[in-house]
C-alpha positions as semicolon CSV with decimal commas, in nm:
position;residue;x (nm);y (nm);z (nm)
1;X;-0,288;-4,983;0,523
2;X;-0,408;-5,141;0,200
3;X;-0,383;-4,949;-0,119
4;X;-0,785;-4,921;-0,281
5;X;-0,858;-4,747;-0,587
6;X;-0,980;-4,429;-0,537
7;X;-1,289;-4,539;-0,651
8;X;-1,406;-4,750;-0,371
9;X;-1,405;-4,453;-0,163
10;X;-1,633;-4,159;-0,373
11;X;-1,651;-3,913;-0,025
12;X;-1,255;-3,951;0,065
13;X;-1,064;-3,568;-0,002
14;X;-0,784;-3,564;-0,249
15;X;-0,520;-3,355;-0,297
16;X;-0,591;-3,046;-0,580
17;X;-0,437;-3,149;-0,929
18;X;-0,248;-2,770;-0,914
19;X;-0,104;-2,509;-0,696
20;X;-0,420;-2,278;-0,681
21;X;-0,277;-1,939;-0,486
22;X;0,045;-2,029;-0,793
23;X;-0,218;-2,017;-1,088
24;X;-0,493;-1,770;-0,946
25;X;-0,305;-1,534;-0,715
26;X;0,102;-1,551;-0,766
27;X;0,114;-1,190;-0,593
28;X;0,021;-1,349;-0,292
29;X;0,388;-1,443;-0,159
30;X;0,533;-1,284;0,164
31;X;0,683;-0,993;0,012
32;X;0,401;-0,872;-0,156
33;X;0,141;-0,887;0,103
34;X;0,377;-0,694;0,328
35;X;0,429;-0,431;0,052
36;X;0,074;-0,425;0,003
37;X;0,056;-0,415;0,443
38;X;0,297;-0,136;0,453
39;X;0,096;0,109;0,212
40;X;-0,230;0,038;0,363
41;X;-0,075;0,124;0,672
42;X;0,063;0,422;0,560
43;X;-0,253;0,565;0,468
44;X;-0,454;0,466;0,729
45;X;-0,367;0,771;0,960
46;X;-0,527;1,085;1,024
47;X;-0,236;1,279;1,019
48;X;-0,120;1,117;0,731
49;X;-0,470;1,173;0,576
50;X;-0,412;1,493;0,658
51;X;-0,083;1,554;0,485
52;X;-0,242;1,384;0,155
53;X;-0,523;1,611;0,149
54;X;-0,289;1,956;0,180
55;X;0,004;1,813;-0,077
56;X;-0,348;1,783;-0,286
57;X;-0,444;2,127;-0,237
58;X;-0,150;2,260;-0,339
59;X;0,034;2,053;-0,560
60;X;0,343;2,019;-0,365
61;X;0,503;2,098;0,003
62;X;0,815;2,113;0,102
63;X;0,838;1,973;0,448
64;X;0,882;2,334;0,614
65;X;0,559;2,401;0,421
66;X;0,369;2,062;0,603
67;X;0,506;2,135;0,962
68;X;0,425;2,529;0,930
69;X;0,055;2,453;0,780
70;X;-0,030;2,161;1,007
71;X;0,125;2,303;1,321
72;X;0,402;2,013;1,389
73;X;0,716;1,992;1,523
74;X;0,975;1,943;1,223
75;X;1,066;1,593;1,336
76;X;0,671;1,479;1,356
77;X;0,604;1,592;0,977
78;X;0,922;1,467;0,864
79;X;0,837;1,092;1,007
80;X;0,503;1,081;0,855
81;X;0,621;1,212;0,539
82;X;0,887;0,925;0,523
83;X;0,603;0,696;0,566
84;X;0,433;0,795;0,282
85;X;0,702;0,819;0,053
86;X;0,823;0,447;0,136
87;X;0,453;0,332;0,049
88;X;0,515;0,532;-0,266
89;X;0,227;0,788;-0,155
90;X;0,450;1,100;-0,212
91;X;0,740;1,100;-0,450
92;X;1,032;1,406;-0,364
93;X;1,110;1,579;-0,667
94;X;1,451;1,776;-0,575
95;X;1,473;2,201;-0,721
96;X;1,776;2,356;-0,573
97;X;1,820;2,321;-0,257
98;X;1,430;2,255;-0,184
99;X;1,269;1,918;-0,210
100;X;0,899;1,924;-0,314
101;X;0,675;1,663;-0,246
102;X;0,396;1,595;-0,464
103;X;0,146;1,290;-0,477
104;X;0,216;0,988;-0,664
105;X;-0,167;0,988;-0,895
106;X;-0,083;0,655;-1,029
107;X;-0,032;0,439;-0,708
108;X;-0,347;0,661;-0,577
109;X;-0,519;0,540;-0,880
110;X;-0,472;0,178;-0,805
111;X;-0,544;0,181;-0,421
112;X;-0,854;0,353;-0,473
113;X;-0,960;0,087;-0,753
114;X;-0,837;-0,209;-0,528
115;X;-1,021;-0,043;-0,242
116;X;-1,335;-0,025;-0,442
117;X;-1,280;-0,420;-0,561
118;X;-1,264;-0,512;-0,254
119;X;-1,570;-0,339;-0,095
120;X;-1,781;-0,431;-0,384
């Protein structure tokens, strides 16, 4: 195939001058978007939902405290609570021989405001 100046040819598509998703959006890269997967995830369960709104009510829990309020088995509360604490929901905070669980306000604070970015 001959090579014309690009000129000859006003409607042809060429390739961008730049990476785009590089200069405008370098978070999104595998690992982040599953990160960002696993936290949405996380919260988007009602029993999870759940366990957010009564660590809120009271602070902290201890897992005895989730499972006895909520009416699990110890296992069930245990799993969700893992969940959340991966996605950085809940952060343990260790007193004796008790673990407490409280909320983690800052990542809160940035899901809701990335939530509301995105709906608006």
């Amino acid at each position: 195939m001959p090579n014309f100046p690009q000129e000859d040819y006003p409607n042809s598509i060429t390739a961008p001058k730049t990476d785009l998703l590089k200069s405008l959006a370098p978070a999104l890269n595998h690992l982040s978007i599953k990160k960002a997967a696993l936290t949405f995830r996380a919260i988007n369960h009602p029993l999870r939902q759940d366990m957010i709104k009564l660590i809120d009510s009271k602070g902290h829990v201890t897992v005895t405290d989730l499972f006895v309020e909520m009416r699990l088995e110890q296992s069930v509360a245990s799993q969700h609570l893992a969940i959340l604490r991966r996605a950085g929901i809940v952060k343990p905070e260790r007193d004796g021989k008790f673990v407490y669980y409280k909320l983690n306000v800052e990542k809160i604070q940035l899901l809701n405001q990335l939530i509301t970015d995105l709906l608006n």
